[in-house]
C-alpha beads as a LAMMPS data file, in Angstrom:
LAMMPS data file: protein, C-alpha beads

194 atoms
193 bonds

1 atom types
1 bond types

-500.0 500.0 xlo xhi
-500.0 500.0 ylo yhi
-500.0 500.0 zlo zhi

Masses

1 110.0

Atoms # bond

1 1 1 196.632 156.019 384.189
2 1 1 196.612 157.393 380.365
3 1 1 192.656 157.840 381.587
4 1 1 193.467 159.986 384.093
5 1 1 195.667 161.616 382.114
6 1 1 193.320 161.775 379.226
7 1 1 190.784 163.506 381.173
8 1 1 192.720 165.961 383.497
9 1 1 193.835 167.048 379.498
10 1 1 190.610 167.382 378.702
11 1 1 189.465 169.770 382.257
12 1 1 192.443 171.691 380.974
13 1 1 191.189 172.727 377.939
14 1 1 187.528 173.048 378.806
15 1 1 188.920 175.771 381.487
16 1 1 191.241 177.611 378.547
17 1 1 188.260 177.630 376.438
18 1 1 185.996 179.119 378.852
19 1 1 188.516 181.691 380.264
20 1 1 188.892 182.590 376.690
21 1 1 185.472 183.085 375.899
22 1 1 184.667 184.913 379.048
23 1 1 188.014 187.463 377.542
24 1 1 186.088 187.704 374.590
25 1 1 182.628 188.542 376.262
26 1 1 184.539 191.123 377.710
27 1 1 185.454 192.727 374.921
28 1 1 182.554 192.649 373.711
29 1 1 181.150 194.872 376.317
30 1 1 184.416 197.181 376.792
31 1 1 183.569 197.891 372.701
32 1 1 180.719 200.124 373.461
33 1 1 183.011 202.284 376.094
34 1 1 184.324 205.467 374.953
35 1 1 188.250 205.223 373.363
36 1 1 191.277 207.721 373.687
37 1 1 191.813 207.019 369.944
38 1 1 191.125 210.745 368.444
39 1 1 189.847 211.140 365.432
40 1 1 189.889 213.462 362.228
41 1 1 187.147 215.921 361.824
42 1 1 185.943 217.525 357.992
43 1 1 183.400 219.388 359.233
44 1 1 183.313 222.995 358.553
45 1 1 184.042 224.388 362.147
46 1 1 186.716 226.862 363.312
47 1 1 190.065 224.824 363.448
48 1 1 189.072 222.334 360.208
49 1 1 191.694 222.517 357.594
50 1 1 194.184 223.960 359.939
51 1 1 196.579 221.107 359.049
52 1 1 196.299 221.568 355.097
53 1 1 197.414 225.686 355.808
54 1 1 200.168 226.714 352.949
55 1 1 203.721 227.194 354.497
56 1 1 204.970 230.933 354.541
57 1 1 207.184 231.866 351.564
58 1 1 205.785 229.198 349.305
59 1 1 206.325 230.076 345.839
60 1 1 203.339 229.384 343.207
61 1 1 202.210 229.605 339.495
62 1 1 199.117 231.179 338.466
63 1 1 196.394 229.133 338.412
64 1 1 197.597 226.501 341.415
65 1 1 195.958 226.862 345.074
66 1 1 197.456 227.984 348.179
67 1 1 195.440 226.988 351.537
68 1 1 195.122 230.053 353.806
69 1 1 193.660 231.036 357.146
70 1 1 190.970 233.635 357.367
71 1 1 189.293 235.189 360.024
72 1 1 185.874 237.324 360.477
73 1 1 185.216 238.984 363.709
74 1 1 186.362 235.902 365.742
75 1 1 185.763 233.152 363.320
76 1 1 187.989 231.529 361.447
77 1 1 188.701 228.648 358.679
78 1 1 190.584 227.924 355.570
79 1 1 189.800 228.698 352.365
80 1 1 191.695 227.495 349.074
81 1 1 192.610 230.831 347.085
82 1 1 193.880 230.274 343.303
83 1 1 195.510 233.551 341.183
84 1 1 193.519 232.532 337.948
85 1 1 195.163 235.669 335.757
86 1 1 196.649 239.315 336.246
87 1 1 195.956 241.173 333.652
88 1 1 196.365 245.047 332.526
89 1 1 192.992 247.186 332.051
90 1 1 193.038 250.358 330.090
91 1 1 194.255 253.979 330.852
92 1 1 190.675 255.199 330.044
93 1 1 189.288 252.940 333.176
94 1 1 190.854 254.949 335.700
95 1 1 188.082 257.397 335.596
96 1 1 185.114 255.063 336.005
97 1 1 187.616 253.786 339.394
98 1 1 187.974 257.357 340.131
99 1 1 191.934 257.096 340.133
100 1 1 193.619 260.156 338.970
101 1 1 195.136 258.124 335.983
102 1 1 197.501 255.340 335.041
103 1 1 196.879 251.473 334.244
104 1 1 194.799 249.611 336.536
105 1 1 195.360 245.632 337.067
106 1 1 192.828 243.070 337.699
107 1 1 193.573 240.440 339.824
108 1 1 191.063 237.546 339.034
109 1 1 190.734 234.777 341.419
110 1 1 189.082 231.655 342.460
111 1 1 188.212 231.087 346.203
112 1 1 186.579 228.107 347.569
113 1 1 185.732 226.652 351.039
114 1 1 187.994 223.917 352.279
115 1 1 187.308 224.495 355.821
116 1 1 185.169 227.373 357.325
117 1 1 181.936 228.295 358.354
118 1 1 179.116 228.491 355.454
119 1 1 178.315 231.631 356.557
120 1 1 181.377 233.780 357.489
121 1 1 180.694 236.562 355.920
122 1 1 183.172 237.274 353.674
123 1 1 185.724 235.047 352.061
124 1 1 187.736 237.137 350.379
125 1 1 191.472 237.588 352.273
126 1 1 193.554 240.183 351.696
127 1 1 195.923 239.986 349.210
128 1 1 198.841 242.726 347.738
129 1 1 199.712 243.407 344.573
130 1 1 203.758 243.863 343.844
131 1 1 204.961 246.103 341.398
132 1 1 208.166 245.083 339.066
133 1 1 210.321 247.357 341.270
134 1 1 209.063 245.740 344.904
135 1 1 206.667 248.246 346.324
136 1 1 203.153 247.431 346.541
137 1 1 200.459 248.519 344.470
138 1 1 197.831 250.381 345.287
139 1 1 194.552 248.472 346.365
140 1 1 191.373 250.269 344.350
141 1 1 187.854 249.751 345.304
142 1 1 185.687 249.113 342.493
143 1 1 182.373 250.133 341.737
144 1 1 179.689 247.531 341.801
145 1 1 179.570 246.085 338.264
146 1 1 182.647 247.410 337.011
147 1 1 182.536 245.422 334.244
148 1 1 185.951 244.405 333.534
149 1 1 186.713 243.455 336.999
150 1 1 183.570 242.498 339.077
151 1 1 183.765 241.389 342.835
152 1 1 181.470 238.866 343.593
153 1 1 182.341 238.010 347.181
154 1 1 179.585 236.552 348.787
155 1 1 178.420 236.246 352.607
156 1 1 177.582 232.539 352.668
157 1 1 179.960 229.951 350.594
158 1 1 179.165 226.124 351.450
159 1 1 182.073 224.031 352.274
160 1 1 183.222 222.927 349.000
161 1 1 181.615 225.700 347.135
162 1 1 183.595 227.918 345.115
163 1 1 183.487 231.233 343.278
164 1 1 185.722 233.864 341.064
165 1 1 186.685 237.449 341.865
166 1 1 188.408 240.342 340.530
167 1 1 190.013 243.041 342.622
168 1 1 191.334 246.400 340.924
169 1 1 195.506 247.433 341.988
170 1 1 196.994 250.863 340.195
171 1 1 200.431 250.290 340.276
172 1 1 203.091 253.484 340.250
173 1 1 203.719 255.450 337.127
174 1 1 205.625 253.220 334.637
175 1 1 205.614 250.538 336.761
176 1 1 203.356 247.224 336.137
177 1 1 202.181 244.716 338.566
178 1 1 204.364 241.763 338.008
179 1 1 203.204 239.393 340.897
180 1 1 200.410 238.711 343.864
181 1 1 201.173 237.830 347.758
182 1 1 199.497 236.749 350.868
183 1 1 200.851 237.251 354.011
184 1 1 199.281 235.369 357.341
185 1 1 200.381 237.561 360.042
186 1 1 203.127 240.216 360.131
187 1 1 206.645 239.479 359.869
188 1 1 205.853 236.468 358.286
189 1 1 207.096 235.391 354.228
190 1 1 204.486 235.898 352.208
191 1 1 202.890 233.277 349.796
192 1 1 203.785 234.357 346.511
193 1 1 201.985 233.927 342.778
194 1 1 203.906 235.121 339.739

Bonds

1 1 1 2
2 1 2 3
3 1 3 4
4 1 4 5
5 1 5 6
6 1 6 7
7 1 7 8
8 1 8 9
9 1 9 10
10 1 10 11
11 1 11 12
12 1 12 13
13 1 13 14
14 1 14 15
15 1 15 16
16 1 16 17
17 1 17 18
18 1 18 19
19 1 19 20
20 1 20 21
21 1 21 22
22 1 22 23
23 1 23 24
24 1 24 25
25 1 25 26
26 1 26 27
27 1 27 28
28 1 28 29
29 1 29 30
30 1 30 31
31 1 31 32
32 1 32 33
33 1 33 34
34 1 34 35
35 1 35 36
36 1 36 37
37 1 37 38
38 1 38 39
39 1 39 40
40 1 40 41
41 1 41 42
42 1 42 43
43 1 43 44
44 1 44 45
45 1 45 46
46 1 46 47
47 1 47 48
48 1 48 49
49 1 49 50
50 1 50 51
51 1 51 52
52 1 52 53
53 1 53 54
54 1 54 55
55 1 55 56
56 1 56 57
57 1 57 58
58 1 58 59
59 1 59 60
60 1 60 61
61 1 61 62
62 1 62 63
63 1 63 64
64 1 64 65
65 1 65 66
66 1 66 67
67 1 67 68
68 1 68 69
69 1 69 70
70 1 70 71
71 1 71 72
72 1 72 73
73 1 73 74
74 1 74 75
75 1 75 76
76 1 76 77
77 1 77 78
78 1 78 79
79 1 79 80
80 1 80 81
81 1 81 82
82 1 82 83
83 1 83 84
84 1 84 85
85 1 85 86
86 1 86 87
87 1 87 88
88 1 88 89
89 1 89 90
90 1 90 91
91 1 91 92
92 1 92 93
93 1 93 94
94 1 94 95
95 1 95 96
96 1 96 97
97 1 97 98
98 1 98 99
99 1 99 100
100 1 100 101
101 1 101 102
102 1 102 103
103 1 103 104
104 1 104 105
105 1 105 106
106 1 106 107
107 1 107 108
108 1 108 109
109 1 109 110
110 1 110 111
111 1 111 112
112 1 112 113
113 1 113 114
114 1 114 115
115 1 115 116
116 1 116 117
117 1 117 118
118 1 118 119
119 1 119 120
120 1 120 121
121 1 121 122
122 1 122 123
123 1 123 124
124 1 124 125
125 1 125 126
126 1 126 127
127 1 127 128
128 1 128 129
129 1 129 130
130 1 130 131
131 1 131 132
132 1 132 133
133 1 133 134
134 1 134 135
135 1 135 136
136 1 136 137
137 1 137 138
138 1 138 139
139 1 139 140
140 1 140 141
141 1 141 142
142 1 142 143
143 1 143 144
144 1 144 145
145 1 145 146
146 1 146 147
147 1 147 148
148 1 148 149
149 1 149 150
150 1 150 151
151 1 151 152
152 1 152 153
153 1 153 154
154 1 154 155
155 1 155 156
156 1 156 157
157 1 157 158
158 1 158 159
159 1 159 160
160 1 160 161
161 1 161 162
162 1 162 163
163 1 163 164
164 1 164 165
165 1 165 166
166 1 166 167
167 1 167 168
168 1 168 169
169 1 169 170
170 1 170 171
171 1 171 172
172 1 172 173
173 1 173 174
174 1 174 175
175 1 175 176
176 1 176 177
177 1 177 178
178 1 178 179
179 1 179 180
180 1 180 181
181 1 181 182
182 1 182 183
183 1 183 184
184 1 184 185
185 1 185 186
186 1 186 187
187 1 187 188
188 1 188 189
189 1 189 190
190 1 190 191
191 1 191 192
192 1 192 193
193 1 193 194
C-alpha cells in the first residue's frame, strides 16, 4: 500500500511539473506578441514634451527655464526658453532701430530644443515685454547685426541643441521694462520672468 501510494505521489508531480512547463513554454511564445503596455516616446515628433509644458501663470527668475509650446505652420513641439538678462541700451541706439527716440531694452535669451522637429523653422516664440506701469512694450525689429542685440534664430535646432538671442522692446516715455511674459493661447495667465 505505501507503494501505491508512493507512486500515485510521484504521477502527481510528474503531471504538475509538466503542466507547468508547458505554462511556461507558453509564455515563452505569447512574449514575442504585441502588449497594450504603452510606452514613453523622446523622440523629437509633434506631441514630445507635451507633458513637461510650464503651467500658465508660473512665476520665474531670470536665468531659470520655462517649457513652452510652439507651433510653425502646423507643426509643433516644445522648446525650453530661459530670460538670461534685460538690460537698458542707449538713447543714441534708437536711430540705428529707426525708433523715433527713447531707451530701447534687450531681451537676451537662451532657447533650446526639448521636444520639436530639427527643422521647424523658427524657434523663437513670442514673447512681451511689460513696462513698470503694466502696458506692454513695444516689440522693435532689429537690423541684422545690430550689435548690441543680435538675433540669431536659426531654421534648424537639433533636439538638445541650444542657442542665445536678443530681441529689441522701446518701452513708453519714462517708463522702463521691468519684466518678460509668455502667454500660450489667449485668455490664458501668462508665464512670467522678472
Amino acid at each position: 500500500m505505501y507503494d501505491g501510494w508512493r507512486l500515485r505521489s510521484a504521477a502527481v508531480v510528474v503531471a504538475v511539473v509538466g503542466l507547468l512547463a508547458g505554462a511556461c513554454g507558453s509564455k515563452g511564445n505569447d512574449a514575442d506578441a504585441p502588449t497594450e503596455t504603452p510606452l514613453e516616446t523622446t523622440a523629437s515628433t509633434d506631441a514630445a514634451g507635451i507633458a513637461n509644458v510650464t503651467p500658465p501663470g508660473k512665476v520665474l527668475r531670470y536665468g531659470q527655464p520655462a517649457f513652452v509650446p510652439i507651433q510653425v505652420e502646423g507643426r509643433s513641439g516644445v522648446i525650453a526658453v530661459t530670460i538670461d538678462k534685460v538690460a537698458a541700451g542707449l538713447p543714441q541706439d534708437a536711430a540705428a532701430l529707426q525708433v523715433a527716440g527713447g531707451t530701447p531694452y534687450y531681451v537676451t535669451m537662451t532657447i533650446q530644443n526639448t521636444g520639436a522637429p530639427p527643422d521647424l523653422g523658427s524657434y523663437e516664440p513670442d514673447l512681451f515685454a511689460v513696462q513698470d506701469d503694466g502696458a506692454q512694450a513695444l516689440s522693435v525689429n532689429e537690423p541684422d547685426d545690430f550689435p548690441p542685440c543680435r538675433d540669431n534664430g536659426p531654421e534648424k535646432l537639433a533636439l538638445g541643441a541650444h542657442f542665445t538671442t536678443c530681441e529689441v522692446y522701446l518701452p513708453s516715455a519714462d517708463h522702463l521694462v521691468r519684466s518678460v511674459e509668455y502667454v500660450d493661447s489667449p485668455g490664458s495667465k501668462p508665464i512670467t520672468w522678472h
